[in-house]
N, C-alpha and C positions, 0 to 999 in steps of 0.2 A: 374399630379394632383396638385390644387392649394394647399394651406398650408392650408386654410380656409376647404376646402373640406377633406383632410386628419385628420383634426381636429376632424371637425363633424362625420366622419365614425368610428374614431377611438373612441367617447365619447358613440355615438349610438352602436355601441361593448360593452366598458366596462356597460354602461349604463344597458345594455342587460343582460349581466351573472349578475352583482351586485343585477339587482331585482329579478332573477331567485334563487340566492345564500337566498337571504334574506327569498323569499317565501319559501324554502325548511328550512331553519332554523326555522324559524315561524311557518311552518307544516298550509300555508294557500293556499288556489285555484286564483291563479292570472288570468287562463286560461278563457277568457268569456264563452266558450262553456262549460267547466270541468263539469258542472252540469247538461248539456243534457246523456242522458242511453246511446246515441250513444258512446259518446267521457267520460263518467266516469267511463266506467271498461274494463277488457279488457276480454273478452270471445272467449272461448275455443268452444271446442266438444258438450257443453250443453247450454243451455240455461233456464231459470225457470220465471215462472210468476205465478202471484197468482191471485185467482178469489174468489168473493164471489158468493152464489146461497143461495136464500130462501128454507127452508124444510116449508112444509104445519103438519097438525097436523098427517096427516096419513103416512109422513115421505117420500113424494115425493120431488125431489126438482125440482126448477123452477129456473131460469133465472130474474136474476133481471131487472128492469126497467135501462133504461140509464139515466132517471133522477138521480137518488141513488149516490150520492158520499161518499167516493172515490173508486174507480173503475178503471180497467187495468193500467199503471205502477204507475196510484197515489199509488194506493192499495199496489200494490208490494211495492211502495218504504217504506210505512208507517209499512207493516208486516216486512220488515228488518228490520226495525230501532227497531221495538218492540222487536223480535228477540233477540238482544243486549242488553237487557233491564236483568237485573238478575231475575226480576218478568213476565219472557215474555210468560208463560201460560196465567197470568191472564191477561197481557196487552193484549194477542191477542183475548181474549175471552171479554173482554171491546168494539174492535174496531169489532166484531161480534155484541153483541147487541148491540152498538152505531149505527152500521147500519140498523139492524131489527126495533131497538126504532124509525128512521129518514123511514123508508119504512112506516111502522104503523104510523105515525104522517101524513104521506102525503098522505096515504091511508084512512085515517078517515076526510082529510080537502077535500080531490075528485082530488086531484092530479095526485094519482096513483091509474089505474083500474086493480085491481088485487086481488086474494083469502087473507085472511087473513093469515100470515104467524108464525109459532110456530117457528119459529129461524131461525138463519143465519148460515151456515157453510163457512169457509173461507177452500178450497185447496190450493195447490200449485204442479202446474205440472213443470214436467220438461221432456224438450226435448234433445234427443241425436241428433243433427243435423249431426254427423259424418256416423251416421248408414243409410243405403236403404233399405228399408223405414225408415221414423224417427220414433224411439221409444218414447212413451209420458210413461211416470209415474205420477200417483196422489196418493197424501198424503195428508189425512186429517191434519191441524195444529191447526185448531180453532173449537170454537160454541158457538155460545152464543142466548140465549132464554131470555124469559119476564122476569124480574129482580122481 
């Protein structure tokens, strides 16, 4: 191996741990992918996702539009992050009628064809992916109605 070549292998090394050393000191994501759900956590036996669904006034619920955001892991990621929030009832009862108020806004311009809705309920299920069959669990964590 040339001197030049030994050089550069051994710079692209240290190079290597130094920005690794520095990211873990700075407690920052150097990794490009780190912010995909695939490659940002690391999961076990469970798995959890959160869903919103429309209640009607008679206390059905229905399935939201796929227009409606945020929706599947937006949703999830934004009910954790509220979660962590010290006010994270009311934050998550916000981003319930923040969704209801966004459904009725698009519902009253012809957007969305759909019953009027009296609130939004946010769950969160979680699946046992270790068990045969998977076991799902749901837990109500939100609701939010006409303000």
């Amino acid at each position: 191996m040339t001197r030049l070549r030994a050089l550069l292998v051994g710079a692209t090394i240290a190079g290597s741990i130094t920005l690794s050393l520095a990211a873990i000191a700075a407690d920052r994501l150097l990794w490009p992918f780190a912010h995909y759900p695939m490659y940002s956590e690391r999961f076990g036996p469970t798995t959890e996702i959160t869903r919103a669904v429309g209640v009607t006034a008679d206390g059905r619920e229905l399935p939201l539009p796929r227009e409606l955001e945020p929706r599947g892991l937006l949703l999830h990621f934004v009910a954790r992050r509220a979660e962590r929030r010290p006010d994270a009832p009311e934050c998550l009862a916000r981003i319930a009628t923040a969704i209801w108020t966004e459904y009725e806004r698009q519902r009253a311009k012809g957007g969305i064809d759909g019953p009027h809705l009296a609130g939004v309920r946010l769950y969160r299920d979680t699946l046992e992916l270790a068990s045969q069959p998977h076991v799902r669990t749901t837990a109500l964590i939100a609701e939010g109605r006409a303000p």
